[in-house]
N, C-alpha and C positions, 0 to 999 in steps of 0.2 A: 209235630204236634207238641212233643213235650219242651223245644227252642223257647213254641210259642205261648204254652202257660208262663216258662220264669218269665218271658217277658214282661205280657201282664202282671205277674204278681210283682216285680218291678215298677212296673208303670201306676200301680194302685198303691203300692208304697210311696213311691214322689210325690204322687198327688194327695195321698193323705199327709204329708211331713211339709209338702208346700202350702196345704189350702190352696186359696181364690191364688190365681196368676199374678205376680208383680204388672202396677201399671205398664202399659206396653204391650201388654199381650202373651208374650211368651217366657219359658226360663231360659236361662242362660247356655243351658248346652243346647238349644234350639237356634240359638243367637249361629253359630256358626257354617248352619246348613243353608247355603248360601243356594238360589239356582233351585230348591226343588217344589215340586206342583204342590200350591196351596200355603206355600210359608210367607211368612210378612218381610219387609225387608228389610234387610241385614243391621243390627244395632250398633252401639260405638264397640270397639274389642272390649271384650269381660272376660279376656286371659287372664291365668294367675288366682292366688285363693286372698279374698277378700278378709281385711282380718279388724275387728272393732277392737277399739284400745280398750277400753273398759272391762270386754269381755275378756281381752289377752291377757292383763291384768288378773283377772280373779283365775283363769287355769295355766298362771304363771308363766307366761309365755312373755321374755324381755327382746329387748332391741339393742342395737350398736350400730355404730358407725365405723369403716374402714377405715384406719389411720396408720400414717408412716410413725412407727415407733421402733425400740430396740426388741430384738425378740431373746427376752432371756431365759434360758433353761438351765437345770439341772442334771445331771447325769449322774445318775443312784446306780449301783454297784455293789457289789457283798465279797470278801475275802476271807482269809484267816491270817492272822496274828504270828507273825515268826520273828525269830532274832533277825537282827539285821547281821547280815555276813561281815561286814566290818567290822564289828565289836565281837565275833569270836573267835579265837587260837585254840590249836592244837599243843599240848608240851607234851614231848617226845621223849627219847633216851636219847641223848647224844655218845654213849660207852657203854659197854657189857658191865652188868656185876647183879644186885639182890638187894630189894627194899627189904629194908633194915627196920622202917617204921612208917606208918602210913598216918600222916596228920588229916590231909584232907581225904575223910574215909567214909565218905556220902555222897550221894548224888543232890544236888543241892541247897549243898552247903554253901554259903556266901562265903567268898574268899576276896581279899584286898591285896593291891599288887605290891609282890615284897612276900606275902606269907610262903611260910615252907610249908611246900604238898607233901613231899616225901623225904625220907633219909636213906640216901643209896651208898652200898658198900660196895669199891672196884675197884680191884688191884691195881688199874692201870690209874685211879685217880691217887692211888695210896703212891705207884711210882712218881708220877706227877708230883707232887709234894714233897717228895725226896729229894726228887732232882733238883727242883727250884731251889729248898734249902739247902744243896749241895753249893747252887751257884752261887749262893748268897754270902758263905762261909767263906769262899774261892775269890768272894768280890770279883767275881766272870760276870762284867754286866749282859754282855751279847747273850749269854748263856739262861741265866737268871730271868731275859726279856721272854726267852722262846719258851722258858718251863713257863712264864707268869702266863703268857698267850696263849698256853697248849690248853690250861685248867677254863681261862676265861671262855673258850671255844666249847668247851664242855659243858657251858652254862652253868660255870661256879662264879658266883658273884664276888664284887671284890672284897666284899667285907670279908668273906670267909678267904681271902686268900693275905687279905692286912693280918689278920687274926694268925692264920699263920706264921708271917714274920714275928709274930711278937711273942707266941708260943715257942717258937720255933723246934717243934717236934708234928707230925704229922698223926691224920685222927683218920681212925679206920672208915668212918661215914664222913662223906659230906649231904648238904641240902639241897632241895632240887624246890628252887621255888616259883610262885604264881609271877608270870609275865604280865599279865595285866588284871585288873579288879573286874569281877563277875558271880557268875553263880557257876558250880560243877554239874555241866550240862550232861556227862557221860563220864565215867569211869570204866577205866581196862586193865587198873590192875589191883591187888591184892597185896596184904603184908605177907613176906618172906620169896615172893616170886620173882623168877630170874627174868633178868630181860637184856633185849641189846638195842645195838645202833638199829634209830629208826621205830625203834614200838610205839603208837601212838599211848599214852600213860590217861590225860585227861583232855576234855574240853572244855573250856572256860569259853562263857558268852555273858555279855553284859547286857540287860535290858531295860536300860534306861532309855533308849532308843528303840525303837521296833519298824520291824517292816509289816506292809499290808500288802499280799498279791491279791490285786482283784480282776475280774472279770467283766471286761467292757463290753456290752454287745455291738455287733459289726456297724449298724446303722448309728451307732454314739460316736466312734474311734473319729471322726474329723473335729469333733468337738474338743475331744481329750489334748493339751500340752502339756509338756514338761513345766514345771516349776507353780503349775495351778494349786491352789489353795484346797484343801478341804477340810469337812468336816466329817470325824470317825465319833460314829455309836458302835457301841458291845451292849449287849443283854444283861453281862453281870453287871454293871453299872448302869443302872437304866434312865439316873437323873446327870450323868457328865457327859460333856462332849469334848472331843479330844480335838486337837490342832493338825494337822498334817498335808506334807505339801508332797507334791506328786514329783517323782525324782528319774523317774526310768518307764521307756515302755517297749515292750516286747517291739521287735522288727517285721515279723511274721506273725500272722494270723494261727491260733486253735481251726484245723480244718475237722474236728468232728463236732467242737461247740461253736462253731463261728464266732469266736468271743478274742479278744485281745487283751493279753496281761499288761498290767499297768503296776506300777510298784508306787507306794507312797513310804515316808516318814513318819511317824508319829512320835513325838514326846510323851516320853513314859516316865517324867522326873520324878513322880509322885510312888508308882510301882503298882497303877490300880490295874494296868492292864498285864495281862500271861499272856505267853504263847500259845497258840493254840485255840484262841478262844476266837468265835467268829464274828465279826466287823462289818458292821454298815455304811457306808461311804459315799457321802454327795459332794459331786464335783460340780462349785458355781462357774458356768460359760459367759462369756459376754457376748451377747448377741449383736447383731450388724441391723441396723434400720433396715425396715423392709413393710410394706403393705401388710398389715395385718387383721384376724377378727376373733374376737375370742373362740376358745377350741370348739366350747361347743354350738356352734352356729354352724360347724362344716359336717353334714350329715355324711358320712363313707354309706356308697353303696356295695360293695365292692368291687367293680370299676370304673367306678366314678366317684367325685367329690362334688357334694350338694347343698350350694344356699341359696334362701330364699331372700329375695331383694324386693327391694320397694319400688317401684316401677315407677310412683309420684303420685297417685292418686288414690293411695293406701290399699292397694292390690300386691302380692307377693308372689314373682315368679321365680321357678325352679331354675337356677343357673348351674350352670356345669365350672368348677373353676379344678387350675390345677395348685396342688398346695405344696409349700417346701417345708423351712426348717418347724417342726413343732417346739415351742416353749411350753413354761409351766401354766400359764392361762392362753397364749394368745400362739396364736397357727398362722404361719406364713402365705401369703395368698400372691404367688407367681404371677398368677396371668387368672382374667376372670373379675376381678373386682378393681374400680378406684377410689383414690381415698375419696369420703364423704357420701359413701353409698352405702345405705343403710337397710341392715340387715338383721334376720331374726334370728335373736342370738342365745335363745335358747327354749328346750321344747320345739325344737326343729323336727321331730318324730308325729306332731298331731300336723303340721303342715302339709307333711308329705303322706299321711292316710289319705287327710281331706282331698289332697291332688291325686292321688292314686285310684280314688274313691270315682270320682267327678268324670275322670279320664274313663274309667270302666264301665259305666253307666250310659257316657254318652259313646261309647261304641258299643253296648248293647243296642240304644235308641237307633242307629244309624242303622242296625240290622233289623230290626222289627218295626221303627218307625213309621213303612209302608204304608201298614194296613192299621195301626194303631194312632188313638186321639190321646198323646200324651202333653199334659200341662197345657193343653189348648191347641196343640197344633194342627192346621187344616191338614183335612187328609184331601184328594181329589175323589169327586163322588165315580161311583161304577157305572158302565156302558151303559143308557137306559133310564140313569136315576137323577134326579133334581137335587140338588145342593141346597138343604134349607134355607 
């Protein structure tokens, strides 16, 4: 009893939203009840959701056409901002002895390669020293090469050992200076403290260069190559964009983020970017020709992919297609569409109510139809009774 009120209360809703019957007699989900007692017979097919351009027009509902084009995308990525490992060194102790004085005496401090970090006092450099100018006096050149080679191994430079010759008396300190130009990424030691062969002292990193690790998601990584171009945003700089080109990519996969590290370059000649700071990164692909339709014309149901197509006589049926590579506007259509088949390409969501709609209606009808006069349809009269 209560199947057969919502029926009627369905059946007097259609008929009030239809009025009088379209010419012909019946409506359209009628059209397809082919074979039973008292229906007219069967119309031309009136599959699919009929759609007027004018009205598509005003609740913004566009069209397209399937076309072989490039399918280009971007692959967006987020990282953080570190030195590049090539541009930093470690300077070490090469001999035992006691900073004497500590020039570079901050963590960073901008240093130029050449400057003295420290003044180290070592007996074994004060012997060193002696000995050279023993061989020098002795004109023993074989002798004089090994003392000059012993100091250079020490990471005494040659000035300080020219300087030498021409004093020729030997100085309780020598310099221990910066190997290359950078900033002092890390200090480890202090004035007056002892140290020996092997203590790391500083780290010197230069970042005029910088690296970006970012994180590519799994379904990106066929897109990503080596030597790809992009373009780096930071937050503190929020009107520059940075240059940078894709140099290394991890071999294996992150198995708890499914994500694939990618390393870029960036020029940092300017010095606006720091370490540390986090980085937005789009990597331009160039996409391969491929049957395409804009993204949003493929409705995800989710197990299925759905557009509506133009059957030719301004009718729109639900096709099932399968899709591949996604670009920034246009979505790759494998199998399911070809080119010049035109489809709705956007506001694909009031399509597939109206079909959703139409479909459920007419399997209510098909259940209660029976015994009910809906939009006109002959019922057969009962055992006894005359048919007006």
């Amino acid at each position: 009893m209560k199947l057969l009120k919502i029926g009627l209360l369905v059946a007097v809703t259609i008929a009030g939203c239809k009025g009088k019957p379209a010419p012909g007699g019946e409506s359209a989900a009628m059209q397809d009840m082919k074979g039973m007692p008292g229906m007219p017979a069967a119309s031309p097919d009136s599959s699919g959701v009929p759609i007027n351009r004018t009205e598509a027009q005003r609740l913004g509902i566009t069209f397209a056409r399937a076309s072989e084009r490039p399918v280009q995308s971007s692959v967006r990525a987020v990282g953080v901002l570190n030195y590049a490992e090539p541009n930093r060194a470690y300077v070490n102790a090469r001999v035992s002895g006691w900073v004497e004085h500590l020039y570079a005496d901050y963590v960073g401090k901008r240093i130029e390669r050449g400057e003295p970090l420290l003044a180290l006092y070592s007996p074994d450099l004060v012997s060193a020293q002696e000995e050279y100018l023993l061989a020098r006096r002795l004109k023993d050149d074989t002798l004089a090469a090994g003392a000059r080679r012993r100091l250079e191994l020490w990471d005494i430079g040659a000035d300080q050992i020219d300087s030498l010759e021409r004093r020729g008396t030997a100085t309780r300190t020598l310099l221990l200076r910066a190997p290359r130009s950078g900033e002092i990424v890390e200090k480890m030691v202090i004035d007056g403290q002892a140290v020996k062969p092997g203590d790391n002292l500083f780290l010197i990193a230069d970042r005029r260069v910088l690296w970006v690790d970012v994180a590519v998601f799994e379904r990106d990584a066929p897109a990503v190559r080596v030597g790809m171009r992009a373009m780096v945003r930071v937050d503190a700089v929020p009107r520059a964009t940075f240059e940078g080109r894709l140099t290394f990519i991890q071999p294996q996969l992150d198995e708890r983020t499914r994500t694939l590290t990618a390393r870029l370059d960036v020029d940092n000649a300017n010095g606006a970017l720091r370490p540390g700071m986090y980085a937005t990164v789009e990597l331009s692909t160039a996409g391969r020709r491929a049957v395409t339709v804009p993204l949003a014309a493929v409705l995800p149901t989710g197990t299925h992919n759905i557009v509506f197509v133009n059957r030719g006589d301004g009718r729109f049926l639900p096709r099932d297609v399968r899709v591949g590579q996604h670009g920034d506007s246009l979505i790759e259509i494998v199998e399911g569409l070809q080119p010049g088949d035109e489809v709705v390409a956007s506001a694909t969501f009031l399509l597939d109510s109206e079909s959703n709609l139409a479909a459920a209606i007419q399997g209510l009808m098909l259940q209660m139809g029976m015994g009910l006069n809906m939009g006109g349809m002959q019922v057969p009269p009962r055992e006894g009774e005359r048919r007006p």
